[in-house]
C-alpha positions as CSV (number, residue, x, y, z in Angstrom):
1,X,63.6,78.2,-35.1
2,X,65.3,75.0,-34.1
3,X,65.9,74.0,-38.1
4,X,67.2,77.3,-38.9
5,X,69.8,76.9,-35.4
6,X,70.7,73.2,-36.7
7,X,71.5,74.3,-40.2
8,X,73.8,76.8,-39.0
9,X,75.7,74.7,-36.4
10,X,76.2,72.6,-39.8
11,X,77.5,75.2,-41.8
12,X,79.6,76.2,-38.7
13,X,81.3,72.5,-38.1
14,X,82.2,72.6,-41.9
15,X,83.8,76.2,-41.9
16,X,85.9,74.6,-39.2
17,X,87.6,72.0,-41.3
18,X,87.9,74.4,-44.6
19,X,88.2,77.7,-45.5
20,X,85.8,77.2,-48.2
21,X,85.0,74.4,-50.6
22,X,87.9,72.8,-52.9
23,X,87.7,69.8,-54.7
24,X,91.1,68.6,-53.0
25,X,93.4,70.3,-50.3
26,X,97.1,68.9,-50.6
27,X,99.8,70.3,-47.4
28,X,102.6,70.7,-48.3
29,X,105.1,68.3,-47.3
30,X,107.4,68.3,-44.8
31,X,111.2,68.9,-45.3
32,X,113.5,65.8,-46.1
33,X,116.6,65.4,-43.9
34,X,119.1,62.7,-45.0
35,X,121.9,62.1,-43.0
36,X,124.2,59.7,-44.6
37,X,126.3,58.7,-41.7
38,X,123.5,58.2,-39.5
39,X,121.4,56.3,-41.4
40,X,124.6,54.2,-43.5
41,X,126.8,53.7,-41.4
42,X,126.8,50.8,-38.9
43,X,127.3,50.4,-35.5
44,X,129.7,47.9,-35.7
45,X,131.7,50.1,-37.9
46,X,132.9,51.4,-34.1
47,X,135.2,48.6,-32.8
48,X,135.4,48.8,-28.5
49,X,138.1,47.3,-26.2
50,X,138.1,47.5,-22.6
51,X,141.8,47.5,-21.6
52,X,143.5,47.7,-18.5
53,X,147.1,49.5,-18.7
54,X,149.0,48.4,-15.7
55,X,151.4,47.1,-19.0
56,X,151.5,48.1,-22.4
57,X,148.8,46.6,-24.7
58,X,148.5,46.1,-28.4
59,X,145.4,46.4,-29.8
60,X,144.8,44.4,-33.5
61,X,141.6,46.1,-35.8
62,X,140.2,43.3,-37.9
63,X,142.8,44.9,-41.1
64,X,145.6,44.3,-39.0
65,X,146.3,47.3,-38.1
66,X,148.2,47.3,-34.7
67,X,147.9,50.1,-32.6
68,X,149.9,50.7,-29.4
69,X,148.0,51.6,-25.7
70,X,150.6,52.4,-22.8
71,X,150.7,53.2,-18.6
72,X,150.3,56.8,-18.4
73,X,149.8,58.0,-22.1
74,X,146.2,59.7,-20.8
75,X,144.8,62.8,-19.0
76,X,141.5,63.9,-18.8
77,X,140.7,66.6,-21.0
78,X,141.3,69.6,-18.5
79,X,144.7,68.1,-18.3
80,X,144.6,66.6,-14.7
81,X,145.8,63.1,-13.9
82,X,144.3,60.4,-15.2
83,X,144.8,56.5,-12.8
84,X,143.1,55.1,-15.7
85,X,143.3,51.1,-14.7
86,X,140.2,50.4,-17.2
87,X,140.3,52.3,-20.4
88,X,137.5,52.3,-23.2
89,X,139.2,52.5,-26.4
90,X,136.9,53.5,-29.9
91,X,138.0,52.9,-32.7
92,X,137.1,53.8,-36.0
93,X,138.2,51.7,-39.0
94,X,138.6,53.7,-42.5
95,X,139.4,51.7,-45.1
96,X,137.1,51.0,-48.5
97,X,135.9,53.7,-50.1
98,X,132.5,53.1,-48.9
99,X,133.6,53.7,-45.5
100,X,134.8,57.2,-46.1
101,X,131.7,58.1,-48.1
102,X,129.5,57.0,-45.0
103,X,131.5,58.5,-42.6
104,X,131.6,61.3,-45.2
105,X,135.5,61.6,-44.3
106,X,136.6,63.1,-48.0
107,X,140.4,62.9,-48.7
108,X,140.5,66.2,-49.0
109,X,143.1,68.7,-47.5
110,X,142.6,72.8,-47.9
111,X,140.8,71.4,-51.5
112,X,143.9,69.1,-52.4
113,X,142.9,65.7,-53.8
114,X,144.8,63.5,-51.1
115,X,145.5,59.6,-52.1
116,X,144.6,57.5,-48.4
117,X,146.2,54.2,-47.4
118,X,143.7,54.1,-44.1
119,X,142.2,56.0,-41.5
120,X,141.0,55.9,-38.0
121,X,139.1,57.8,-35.6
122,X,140.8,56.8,-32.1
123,X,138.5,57.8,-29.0
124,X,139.8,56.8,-25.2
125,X,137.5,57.4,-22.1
126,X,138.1,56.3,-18.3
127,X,134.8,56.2,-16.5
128,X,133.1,58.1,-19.1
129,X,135.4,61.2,-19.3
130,X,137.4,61.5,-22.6
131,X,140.9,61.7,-22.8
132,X,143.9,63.0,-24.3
133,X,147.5,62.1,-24.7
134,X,150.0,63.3,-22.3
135,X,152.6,65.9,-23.0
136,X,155.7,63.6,-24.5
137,X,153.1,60.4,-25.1
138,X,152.4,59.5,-29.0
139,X,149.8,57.0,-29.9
140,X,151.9,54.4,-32.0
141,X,150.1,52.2,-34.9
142,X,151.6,49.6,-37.5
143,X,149.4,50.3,-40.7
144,X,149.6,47.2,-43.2
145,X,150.0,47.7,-46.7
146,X,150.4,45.8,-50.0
147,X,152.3,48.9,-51.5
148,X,154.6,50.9,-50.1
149,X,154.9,55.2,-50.8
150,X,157.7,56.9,-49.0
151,X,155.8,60.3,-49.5
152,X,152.4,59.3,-47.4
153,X,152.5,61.6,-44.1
154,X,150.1,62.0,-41.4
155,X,147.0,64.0,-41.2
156,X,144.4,65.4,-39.0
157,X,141.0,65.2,-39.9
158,X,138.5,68.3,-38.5
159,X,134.8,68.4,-38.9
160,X,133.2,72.0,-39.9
161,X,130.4,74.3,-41.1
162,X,132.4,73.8,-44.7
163,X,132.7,70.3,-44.4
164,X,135.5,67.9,-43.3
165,X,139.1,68.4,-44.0
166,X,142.8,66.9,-43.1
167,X,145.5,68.9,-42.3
168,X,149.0,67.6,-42.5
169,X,150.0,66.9,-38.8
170,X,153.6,68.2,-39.7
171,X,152.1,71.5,-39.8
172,X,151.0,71.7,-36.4
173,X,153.2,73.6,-33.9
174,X,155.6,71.5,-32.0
175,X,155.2,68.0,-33.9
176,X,156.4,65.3,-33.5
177,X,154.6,62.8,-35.8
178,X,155.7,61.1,-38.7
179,X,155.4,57.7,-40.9
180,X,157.6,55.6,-41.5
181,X,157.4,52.6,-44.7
182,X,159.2,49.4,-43.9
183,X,158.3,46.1,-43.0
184,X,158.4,44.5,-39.2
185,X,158.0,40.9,-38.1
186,X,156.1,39.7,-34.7
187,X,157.8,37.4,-32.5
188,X,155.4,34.9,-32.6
189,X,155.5,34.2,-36.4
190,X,158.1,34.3,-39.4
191,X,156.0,36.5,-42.0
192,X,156.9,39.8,-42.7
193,X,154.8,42.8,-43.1
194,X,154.9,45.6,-45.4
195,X,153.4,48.7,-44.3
196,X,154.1,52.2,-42.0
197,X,155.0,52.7,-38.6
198,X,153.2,55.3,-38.0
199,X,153.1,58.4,-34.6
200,X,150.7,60.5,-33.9
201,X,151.0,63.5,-31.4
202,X,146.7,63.1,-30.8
203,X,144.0,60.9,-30.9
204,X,140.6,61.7,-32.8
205,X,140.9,61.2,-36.9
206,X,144.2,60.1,-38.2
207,X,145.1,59.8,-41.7
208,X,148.1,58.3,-43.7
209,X,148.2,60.0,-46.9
210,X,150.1,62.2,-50.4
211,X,148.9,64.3,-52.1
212,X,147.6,63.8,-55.8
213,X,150.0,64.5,-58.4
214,X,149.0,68.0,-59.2
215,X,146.7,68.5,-62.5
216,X,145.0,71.1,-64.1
217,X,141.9,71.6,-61.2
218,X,138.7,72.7,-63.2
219,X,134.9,73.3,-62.0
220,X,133.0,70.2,-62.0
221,X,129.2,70.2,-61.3
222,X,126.5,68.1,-61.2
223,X,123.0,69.6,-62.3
224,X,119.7,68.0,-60.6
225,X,116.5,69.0,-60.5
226,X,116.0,72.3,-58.3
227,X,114.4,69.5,-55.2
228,X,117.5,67.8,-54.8
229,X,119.4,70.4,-52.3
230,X,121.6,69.7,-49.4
231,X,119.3,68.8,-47.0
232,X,117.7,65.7,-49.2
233,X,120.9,65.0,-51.5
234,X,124.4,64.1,-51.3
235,X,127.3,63.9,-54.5
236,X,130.5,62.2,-54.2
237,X,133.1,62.2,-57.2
238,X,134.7,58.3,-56.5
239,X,138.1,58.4,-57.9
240,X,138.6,55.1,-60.0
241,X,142.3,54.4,-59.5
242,X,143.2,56.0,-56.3
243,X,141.5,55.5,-52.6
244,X,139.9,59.0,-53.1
245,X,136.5,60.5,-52.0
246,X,135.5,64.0,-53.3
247,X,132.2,65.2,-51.6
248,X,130.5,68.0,-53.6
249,X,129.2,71.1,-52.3
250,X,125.9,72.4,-53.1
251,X,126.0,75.5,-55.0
252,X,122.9,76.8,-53.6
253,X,121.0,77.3,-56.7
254,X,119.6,75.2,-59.8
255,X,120.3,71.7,-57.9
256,X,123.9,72.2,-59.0
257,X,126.7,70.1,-56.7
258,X,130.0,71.3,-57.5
259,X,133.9,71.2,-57.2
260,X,137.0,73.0,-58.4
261,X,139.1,70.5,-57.0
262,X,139.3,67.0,-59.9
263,X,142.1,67.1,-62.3
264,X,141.0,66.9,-66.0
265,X,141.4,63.4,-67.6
266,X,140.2,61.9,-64.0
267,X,138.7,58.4,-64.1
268,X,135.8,58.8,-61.2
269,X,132.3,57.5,-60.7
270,X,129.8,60.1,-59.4
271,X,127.7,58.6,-56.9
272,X,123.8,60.3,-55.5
273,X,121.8,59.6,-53.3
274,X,118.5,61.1,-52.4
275,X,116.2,60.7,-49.6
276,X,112.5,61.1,-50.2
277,X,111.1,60.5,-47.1
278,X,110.8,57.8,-44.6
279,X,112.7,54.6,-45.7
280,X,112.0,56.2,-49.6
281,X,115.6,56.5,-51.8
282,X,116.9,57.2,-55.2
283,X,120.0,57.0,-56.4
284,X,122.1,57.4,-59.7
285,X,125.8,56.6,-60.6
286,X,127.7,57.6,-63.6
287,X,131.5,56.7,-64.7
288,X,133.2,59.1,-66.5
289,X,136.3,61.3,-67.5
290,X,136.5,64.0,-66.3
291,X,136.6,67.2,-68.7
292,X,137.6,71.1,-68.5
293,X,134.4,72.6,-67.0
294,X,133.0,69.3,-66.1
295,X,129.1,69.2,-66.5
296,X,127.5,66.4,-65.6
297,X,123.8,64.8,-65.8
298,X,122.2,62.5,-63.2
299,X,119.7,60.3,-63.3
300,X,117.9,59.1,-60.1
301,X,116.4,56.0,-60.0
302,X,114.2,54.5,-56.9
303,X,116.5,52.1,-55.0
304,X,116.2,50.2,-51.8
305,X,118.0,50.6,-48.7
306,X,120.0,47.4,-49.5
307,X,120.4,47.8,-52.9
308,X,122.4,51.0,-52.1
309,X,123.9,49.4,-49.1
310,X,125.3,46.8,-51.5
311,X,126.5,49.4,-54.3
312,X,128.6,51.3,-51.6
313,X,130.0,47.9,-50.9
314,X,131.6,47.2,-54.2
315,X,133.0,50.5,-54.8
């Protein structure tokens, strides 16, 4: 009786483990999350100050750029007076294209191809409460530039369901912003400096940019395998000759990443990367002209977190 009892305890224990006998059980895997800006970008890339502004204070980004802190230019968000004697300024320095494909900041306004000479997200807290501008204050910055284009304006960048986009801050009720191209000299030294004087009615992203000249727009996509989606992958379009970043969409079928927005005859590199788990990439790049009804074929390869770290670097 006690044999029979032990050999069903056995069977028991097993019947636990499986359902019934297989040669091999395989889970399935877990979803892949890649989030570019989170795992890419660095935190240096956010440059702090701690300023006091009983006077007004210039603050100098490692490109140059100058930008302009005053007595008074803040209120807390609800609006209510700010004494503000220590400020902690952020600041956000957009300049290669690698930092707007980390920061996944596309030039892209209401799907126009815009053409960037910089951008900043500019954050201000006093005692850990954010800021805003007050009503008549303008953040003022001096953007350095080796060429000069009287038709860059100013944008406003926004974050959304549908991605990130800049809107021209001249379309905003009640503006007051605008850029200006010239060239200023500092009292301490004789050089001059080409670039744009530059006002912005908020703080947050800020842009300087034109739009494209206008082409023939056509729908450009990227065909992967139906694993690469938009939870594991992202596509940029890297426009050769112009500081432009096109982030494509997913189409939600067929591993297709698409956009109507890239003139035909376009010089750009498409750029992939994939995550397949932890510290696990791929990536593929291909340079190429772009064509009416652009279809394009990737190839992933295995790369290293450095290795793409260093590709995004010469870009």
């Amino acid at each position: 009786m006690r044999t029979s009892i032990y050999i069903w305890l056995m069977f028991l224990g097993l019947s636990l483990i499986t359902c019934r006998e297989v040669d091999e059980f395989i889970p399935v895997s877990e979803p892949v999350e890649f989030d570019i800006g989170r795992e890419f970008a660095e935190p240096s890339d956010t440059l702090q100050y701690d300023i006091l502004l009983n006077e007004a204070i210039v603050i100098t980004t490692p490109r140059g750029t100058e930008f302009v802190f005053k007595p008074d230019m803040f209120l807390f968000e609800d609006g209510s007076y700010c004494s503000c004697e220590k400020v902690k300024i952020q600041i956000i320095e957009i300049e290669k294209k690698q930092d707007y494909l980390v920061h996944q900041t596309q030039t892209v306004s209401d799907n126009r191809v815009l053409v960037s000479a910089g951008a900043y997200h500019v954050s201000a807290s006093f005692n850990g409460k954010e800021l805003h501008l007050s009503p008549g204050h303008q953040l003022c910055f001096l953007l350095p530039s080796n060429q000069l284009d009287d038709e860059m304006e100013l944008f406003y960048g926004e974050q959304s369901s549908t991605g990130f986009n800049w809107t021209p801050a001249a379309t905003t009720s009640g503006s007051q912003a605008f850029v200006k191209a010239g060239q200023w000299q500092f009292y301490d030294t004789t050089a001059l400096i080409l670039g744009y004087e530059c006002f912005s009615d908020r703080i947050s992203w800020i842009n300087v940019d034109k739009f494209a000249s206008e082409g023939i727009t056509n729908n450009v996509c990227v065909a992967l395998d139906t694993s690469f989606n938009a939870m594991n992958t992202v596509v940029f379009a890297v426009l050769v000759k112009e500081n432009s970043i096109l982030e494509l969409t997913f189409a939600g079928s067929a591993g297709r990443f698409c956009s109507t927005n890239i003139p035909v005859g376009t010089k750009v590199i498409f750029v992939g990367i994939n995550k397949q788990g932890p510290d696990q990439y791929e990536m593929a790049t291909e340079e190429v002209e772009i064509s009416a009804n652009h279809f394009q074929a990737l190839n992933f390869l295995p790369k290293s977190y450095d290795d793409i770290k260093a590709f995004l670097a010469d870009l």
